[in-house]
C-alpha positions in Angstrom: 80.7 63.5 76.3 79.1 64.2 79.9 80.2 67.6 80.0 78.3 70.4 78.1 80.1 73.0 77.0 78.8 76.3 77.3 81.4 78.4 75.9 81.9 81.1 78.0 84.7 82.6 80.2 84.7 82.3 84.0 85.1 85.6 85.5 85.4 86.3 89.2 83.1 83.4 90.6 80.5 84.5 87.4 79.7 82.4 84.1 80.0 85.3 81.2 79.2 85.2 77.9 80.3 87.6 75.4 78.6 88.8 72.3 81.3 88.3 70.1 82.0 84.4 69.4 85.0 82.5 67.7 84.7 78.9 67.0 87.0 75.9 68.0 89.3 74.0 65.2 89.3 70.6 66.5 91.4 68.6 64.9 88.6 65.8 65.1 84.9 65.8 66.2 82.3 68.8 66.6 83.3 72.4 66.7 82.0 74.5 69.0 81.4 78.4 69.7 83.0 80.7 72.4 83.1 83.5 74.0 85.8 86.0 72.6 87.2 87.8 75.7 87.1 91.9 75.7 89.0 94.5 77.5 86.0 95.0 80.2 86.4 91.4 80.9 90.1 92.4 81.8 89.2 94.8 83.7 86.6 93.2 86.2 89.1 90.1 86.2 92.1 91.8 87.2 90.3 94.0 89.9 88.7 91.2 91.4 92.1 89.5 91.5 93.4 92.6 93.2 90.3 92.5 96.1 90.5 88.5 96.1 94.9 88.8 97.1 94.0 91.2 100.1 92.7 87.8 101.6 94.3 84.6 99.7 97.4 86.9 99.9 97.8 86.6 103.4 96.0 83.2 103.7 97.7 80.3 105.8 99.8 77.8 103.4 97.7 75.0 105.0 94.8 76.7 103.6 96.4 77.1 100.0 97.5 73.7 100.1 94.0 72.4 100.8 92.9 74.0 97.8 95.6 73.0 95.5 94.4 69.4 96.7 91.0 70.2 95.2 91.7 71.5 92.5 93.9 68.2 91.4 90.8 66.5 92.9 88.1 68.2 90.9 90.4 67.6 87.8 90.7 64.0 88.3 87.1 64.1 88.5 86.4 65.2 85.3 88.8 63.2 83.6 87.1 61.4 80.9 85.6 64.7 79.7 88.7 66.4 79.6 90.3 63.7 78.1 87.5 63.5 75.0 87.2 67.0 74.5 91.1 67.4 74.7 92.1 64.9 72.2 89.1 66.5 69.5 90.4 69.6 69.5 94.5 69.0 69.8 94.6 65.5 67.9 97.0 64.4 70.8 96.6 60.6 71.4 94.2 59.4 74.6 97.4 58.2 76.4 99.2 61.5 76.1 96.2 63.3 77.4 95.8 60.7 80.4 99.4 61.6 80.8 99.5 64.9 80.8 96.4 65.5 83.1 98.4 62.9 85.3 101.6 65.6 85.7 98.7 68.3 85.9 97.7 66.9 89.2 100.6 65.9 90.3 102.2 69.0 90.1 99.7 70.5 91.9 99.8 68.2 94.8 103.9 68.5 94.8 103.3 72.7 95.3 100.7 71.5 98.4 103.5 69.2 99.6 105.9 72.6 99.1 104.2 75.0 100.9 103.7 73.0 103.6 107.1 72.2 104.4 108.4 76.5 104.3 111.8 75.9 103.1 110.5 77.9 99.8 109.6 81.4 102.4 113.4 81.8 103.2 113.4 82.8 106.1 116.2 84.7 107.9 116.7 86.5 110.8 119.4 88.8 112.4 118.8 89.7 116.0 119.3 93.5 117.6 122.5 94.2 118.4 121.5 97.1 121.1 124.8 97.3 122.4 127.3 96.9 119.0 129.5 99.9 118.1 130.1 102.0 116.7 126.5 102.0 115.9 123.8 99.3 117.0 122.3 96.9 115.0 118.1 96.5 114.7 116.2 93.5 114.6 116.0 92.3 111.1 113.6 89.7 109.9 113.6 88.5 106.4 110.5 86.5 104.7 109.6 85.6 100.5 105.7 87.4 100.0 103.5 87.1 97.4 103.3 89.9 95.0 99.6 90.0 93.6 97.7 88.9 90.8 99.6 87.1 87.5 98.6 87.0 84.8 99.3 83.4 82.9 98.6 82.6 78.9 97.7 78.8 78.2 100.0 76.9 75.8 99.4 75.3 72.3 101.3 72.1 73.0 100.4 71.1 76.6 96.5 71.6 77.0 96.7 71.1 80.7 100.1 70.6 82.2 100.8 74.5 80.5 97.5 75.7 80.9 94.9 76.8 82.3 96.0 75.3 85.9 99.3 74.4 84.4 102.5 75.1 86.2 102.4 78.6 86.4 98.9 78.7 87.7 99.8 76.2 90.2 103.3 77.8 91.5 101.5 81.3 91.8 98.0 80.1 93.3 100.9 78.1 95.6 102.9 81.4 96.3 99.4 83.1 97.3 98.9 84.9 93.9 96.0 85.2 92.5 95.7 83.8 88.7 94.0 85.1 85.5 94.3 83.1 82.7 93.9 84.0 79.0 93.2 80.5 77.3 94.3 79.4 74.4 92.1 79.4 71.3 93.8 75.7 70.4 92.0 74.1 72.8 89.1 76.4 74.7 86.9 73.1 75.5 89.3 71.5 77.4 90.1 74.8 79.0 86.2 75.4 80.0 86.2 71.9 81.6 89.5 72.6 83.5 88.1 75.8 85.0 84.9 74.7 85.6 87.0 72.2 88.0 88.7 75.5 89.4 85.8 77.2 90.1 84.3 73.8 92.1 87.4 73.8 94.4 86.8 77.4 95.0 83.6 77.1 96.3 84.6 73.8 98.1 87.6 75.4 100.1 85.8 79.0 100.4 88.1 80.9 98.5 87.4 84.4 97.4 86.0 84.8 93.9 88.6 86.2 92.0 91.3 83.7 93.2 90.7 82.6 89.1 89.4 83.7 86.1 89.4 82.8 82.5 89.3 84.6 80.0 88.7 82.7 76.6 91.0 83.5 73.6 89.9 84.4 69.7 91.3 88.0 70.5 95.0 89.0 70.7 94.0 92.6 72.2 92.8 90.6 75.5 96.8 88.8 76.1 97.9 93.1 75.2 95.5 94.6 77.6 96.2 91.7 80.5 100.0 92.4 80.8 99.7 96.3 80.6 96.8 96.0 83.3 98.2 98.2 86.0 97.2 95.6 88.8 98.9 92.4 87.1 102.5 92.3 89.2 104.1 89.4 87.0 103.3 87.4 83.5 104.0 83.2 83.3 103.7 82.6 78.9 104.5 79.8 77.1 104.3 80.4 73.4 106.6 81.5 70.0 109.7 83.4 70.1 107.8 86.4 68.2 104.4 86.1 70.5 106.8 86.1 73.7 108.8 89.1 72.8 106.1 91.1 72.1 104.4 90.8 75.4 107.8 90.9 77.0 108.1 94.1 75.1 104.9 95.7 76.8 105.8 94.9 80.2 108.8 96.6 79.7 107.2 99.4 78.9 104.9 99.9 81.5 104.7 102.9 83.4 105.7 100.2 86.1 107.6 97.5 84.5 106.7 93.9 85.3 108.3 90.8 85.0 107.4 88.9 82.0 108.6 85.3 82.6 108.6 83.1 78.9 109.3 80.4 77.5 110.0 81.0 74.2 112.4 78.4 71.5 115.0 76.2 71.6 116.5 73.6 69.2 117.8 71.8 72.1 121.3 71.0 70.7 123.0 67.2 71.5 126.8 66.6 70.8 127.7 63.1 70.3 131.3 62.2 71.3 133.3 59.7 69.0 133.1 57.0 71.2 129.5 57.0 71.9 128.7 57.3 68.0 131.3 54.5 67.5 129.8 52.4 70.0 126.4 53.3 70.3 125.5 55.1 67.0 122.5 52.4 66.0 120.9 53.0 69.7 121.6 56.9 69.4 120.4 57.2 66.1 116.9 55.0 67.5 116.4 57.4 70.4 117.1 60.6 68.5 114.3 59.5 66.2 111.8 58.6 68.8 112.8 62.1 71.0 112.4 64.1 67.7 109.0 63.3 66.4 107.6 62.4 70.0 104.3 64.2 70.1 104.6 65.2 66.4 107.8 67.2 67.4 106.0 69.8 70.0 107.8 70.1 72.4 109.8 72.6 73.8 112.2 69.8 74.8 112.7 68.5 71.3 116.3 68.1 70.2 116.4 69.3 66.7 120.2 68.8 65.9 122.9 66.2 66.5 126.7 67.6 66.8 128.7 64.9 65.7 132.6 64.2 63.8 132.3 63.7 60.2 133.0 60.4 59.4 132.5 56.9 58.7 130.9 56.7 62.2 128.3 59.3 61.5 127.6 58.1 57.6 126.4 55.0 59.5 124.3 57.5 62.2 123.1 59.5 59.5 121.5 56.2 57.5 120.6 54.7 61.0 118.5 57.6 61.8 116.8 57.8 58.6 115.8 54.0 58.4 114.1 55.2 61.7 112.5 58.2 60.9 111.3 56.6 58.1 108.8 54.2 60.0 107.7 56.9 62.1 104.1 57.7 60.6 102.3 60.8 59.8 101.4 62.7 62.9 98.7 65.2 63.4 99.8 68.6 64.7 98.1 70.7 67.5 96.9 73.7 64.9 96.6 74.3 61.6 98.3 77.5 62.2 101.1 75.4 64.1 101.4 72.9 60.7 101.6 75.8 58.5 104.8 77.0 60.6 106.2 73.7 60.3 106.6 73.5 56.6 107.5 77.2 56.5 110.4 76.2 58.8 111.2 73.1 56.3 111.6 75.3 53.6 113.4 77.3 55.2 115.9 74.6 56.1 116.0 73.3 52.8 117.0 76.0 50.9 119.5 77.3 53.4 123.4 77.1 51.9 125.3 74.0 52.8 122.3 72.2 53.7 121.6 68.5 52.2 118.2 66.6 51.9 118.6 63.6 53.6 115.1 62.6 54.2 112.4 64.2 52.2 108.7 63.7 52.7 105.7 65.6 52.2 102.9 66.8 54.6 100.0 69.2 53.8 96.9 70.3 55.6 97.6 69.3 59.6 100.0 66.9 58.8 103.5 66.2 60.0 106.0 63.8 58.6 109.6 64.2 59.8 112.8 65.6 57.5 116.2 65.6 58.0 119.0 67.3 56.9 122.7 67.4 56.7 125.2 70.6 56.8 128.8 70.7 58.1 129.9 73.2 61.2 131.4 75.8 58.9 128.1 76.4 57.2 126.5 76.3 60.1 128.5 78.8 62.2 128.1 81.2 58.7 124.2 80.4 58.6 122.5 82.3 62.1 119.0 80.8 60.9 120.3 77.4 60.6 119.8 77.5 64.7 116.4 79.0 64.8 113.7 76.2 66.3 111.7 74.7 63.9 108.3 73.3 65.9 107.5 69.9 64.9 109.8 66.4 63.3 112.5 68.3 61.6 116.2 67.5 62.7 119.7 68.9 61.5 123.1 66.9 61.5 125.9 69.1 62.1 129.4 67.5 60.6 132.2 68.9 62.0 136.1 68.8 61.1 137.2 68.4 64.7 136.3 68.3 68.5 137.4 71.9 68.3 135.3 72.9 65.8 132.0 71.2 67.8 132.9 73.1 70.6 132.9 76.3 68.4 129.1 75.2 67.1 128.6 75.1 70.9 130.1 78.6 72.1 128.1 80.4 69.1 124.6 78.6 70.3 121.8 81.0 71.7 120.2 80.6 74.8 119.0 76.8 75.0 116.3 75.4 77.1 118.2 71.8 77.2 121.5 70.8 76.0 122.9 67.4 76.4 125.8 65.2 76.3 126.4 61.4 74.7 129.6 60.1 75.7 131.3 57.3 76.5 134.0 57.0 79.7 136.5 57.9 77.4 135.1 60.7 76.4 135.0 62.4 79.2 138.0 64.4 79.0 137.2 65.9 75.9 133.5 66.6 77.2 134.8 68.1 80.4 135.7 71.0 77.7 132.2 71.5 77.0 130.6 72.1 80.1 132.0 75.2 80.7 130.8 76.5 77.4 127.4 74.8 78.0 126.6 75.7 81.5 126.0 79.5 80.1 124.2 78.1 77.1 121.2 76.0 78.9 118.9 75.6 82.1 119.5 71.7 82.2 122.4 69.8 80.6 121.8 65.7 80.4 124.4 63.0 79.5 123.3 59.8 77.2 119.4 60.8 77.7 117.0 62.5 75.5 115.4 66.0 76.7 112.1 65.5 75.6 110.9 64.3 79.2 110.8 67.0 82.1 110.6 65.8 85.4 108.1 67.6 87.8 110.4 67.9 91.0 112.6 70.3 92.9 115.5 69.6 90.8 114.6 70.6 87.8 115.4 73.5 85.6 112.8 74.6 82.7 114.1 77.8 81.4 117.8 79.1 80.3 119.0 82.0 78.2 117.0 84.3 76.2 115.5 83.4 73.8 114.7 80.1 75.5 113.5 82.6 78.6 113.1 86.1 79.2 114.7 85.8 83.2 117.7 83.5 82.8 117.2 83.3 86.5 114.1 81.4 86.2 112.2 77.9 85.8 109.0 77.5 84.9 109.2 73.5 86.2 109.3 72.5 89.1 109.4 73.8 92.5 111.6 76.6 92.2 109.2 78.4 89.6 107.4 79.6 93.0 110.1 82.0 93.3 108.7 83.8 90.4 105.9 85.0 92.2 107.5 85.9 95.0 109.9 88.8 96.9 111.5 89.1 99.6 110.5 91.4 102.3 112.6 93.0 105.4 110.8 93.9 108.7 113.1 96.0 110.8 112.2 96.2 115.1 108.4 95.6 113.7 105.9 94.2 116.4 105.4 90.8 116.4 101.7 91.3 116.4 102.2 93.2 112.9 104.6 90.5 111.4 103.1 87.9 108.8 102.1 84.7 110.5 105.0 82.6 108.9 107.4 85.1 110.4 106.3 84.4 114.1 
């Protein structure tokens, strides 16, 4: 590996080492020691955000698009190194990593592209009305402005496209926002590397210092401290349902609450319509198997149950699936902490009432190995924890008596980051009564696809009901997750000397 790690956070424009140290758990290869981040470090971070926003703040979008650029550039640059030090410490194959790093870029290249063309600013404007009665009307000019330094937590499952200049980085840095990052203890080589590429573009494009820090993880009082920080306006996190609520918890509480946008679980729910299972169940059964255990089964996306009729039909997608699953090898998972989880969840499964083994394995240490069980709707809709995510290869099969009881699995479903459709022409009448139901259930509803890929484009829709979000409203994929960082602003009769440069 070219790149020598040094271990230490990057704070305001500085190199800083701490005197505490935590070292990596790479799931291959040499671990090494870093720096464990400390309130002071939160401290000088965020306040250097603050001074760095009275300039990048009101910077020109050309100017926050050339940096963008860089930053993909400088990434892209240093791509073997991430890619070595990112598949040690997260086991992830060297194609995934490629892959990933790949969206990373891209998706910073599509904000450039973004800001560039202004459509995201909004702008509106309502021209005095001196002369209106009963009572005149003032010049009104509307605009979207950026709303200070964000605070954004790196992911366990996407080392860079939900990292340290992962999507929320890259739609607030895009939105003007300055960005400090508290990285993930999974993988803080491959976040060194990443904002050693950062702080190049930086320097390349002129930016102020504390456009971007990073703060290394090993602490949880650091992520605490970061959201209560009286200067951090707004918190991007991709993590655990219990992790997420937390911090969502101490924004809240704030003296001046804050919007805490997560990303928190989903079991990403598909209901297969007779026909398709009639027609198609081999192929279904296939692609549910290579969606579930894709990527050892972390990902957000990952559809851990299939809604079908009890049947004949689904006997047959039942043993279809297994044969599949059972060729699927052992997997290594991100974290030890993460595999732990995994076969906590299976147990859980497994002894839940009205649940049937199906496919049995074992995994121990980092391991994964799929499982897959069998229960029918009634238990289901009597069993809340039967719909709680498991991370990692674990799916249910849920048999129900009638299209009317499906449709009752689907009104009682939580919030859902993805739910999706497999039907068949004729099945669209009876689907039509699902979307209704499902629209208020999920951010992004597919037909005769497989959720585990999310495009990177205007489109799309990364977020839905809590607990898959915290801000129903919201997407954290995509353009449109620029809007988080953003508000609008009025300016009534102001000078147009005084107005913000997009405005004019």
């Amino acid at each position: 590996m070219a790149f020598m790690l040094h271990g230490k956070h990057l704070i305001a424009g500085q190199w800083v080492e701490s005197d505490q140290k935590f070292a990596s758990s790479p799931a291959f290869g040499e671990a090494h020691s870093f720096s464990k981040g400390g309130l002071a470090d939160v401290d000088v971070a965020v306040e250097a955000a603050e001074q760095a926003f009275l300039e990048y703040g009101y910077s020109s979008r050309e100017v926050r698009a050339e940096f963008l650029n860089a930053i993909a550039d400088e990434i892209d640059a240093r791509g073997d190194d991430i890619t070595a030090i990112g598949c040690s410490e997260t086991g992830l194959p060297e194609a995934r990593l490629i892959g990933e790093r790949g969206r990373t870029c891209g998706q910073l290249r599509l904000f450039a592209e973004h800001i560039l063309q202004g459509d995201y600013l909004d702008k509106r404007h309502d021209s005095a009305l001196p002369e209106r009665q009963p009572l005149p009307r003032a010049d009104l000019k509307l605009i979207q402005r950026p709303i200070g330094p964000i605070a954004v937590f790196g992911a366990s499952n996407f080392p860079l496209a939900f990292s340290t200049a992962g999507g929320d980085t890259a739609a607030a840095l895009a939105a003007g926002c300055p960005v400090v990052v508290k990285g993930h203890s999974a993988h803080p080589g491959t976040g060194e590397i990443v904002a050693e590429a950062i702080y190049a573009a930086i320097q390349k494009c002129g930016m102020p210092a504390g456009v971007f820090s990073l703060i290394q993880g090993g602490n949880r009082d650091v992520g605490s401290a970061l959201v209560q920080h009286p200067l951090i306006k707004a918190v991007g996190f991709t993590g655990s349902l219990a992790g997420g609520r937390a911090l969502f918890d101490l924004c809240a509480s704030r003296p001046e609450p804050i919007p805490f946008f997560g990303e928190l679980g989903s079991v990403n729910p598909m209901f297969l319509f007779p026909d398709a299972v009639s027609n198609r169940g081999e192929e279904l059964a296939k692609g549910w198997a290579g969606s579930l255990t894709m990527g050892a089964g972390q990902f957000c996306t990952n559809p851990g149950v299939a809604v079908l009729l009890a049947g004949e039909d689904a006997d047959l997608f039942v043993s279809n699936t297994i044969e599949s699953l059972s060729s699927v090898p052992s997997q290594t998972m991100l974290t030890d902490g993460i595999a732990e989880a995994y076969r906590a969840g299976q147990k859980r499964i497994a002894a839940a009432s009205g649940v049937r083994e199906v496919l049995v394995t074992s995994c121990d240490s980092r391991n994964a190995t799929p499982y897959l069980y069998t229960t029918t709707a009634k238990d289901w809709l009597l069993n809340g924890s039967l719909a709680e995510e498991v991370f990692g290869p674990l799916g249910v099969v849920v048999l129900a008596a009638s299209l009317e009881e499906m449709q009752q699995v689907a009104q009682n479903l939580e919030g859902q980051l993805t739910c999706t459709l497999h039907i068949e022409e004729s099945d669209i009448n009876d689907a039509k009564r699902f979307i209704p139901v499902l629209e208020r259930k999920a951010g992004r509803i597919l037909a005769n696809a497989f959720p585990t890929g999310v495009e990177v484009c205007d489109s799309m829709v990364h977020g839905g009901p809590y607990p898959a979000s915290t801000n129903f409203g919201a997407t954290s994929v995509g353009t449109m997750s620029i809007r988080r960082f953003l508000r609008p602003v009025c300016y009534q009769d102001i000078p147009v000397s005084l107005l913000p440069a997009d405005l004019v």
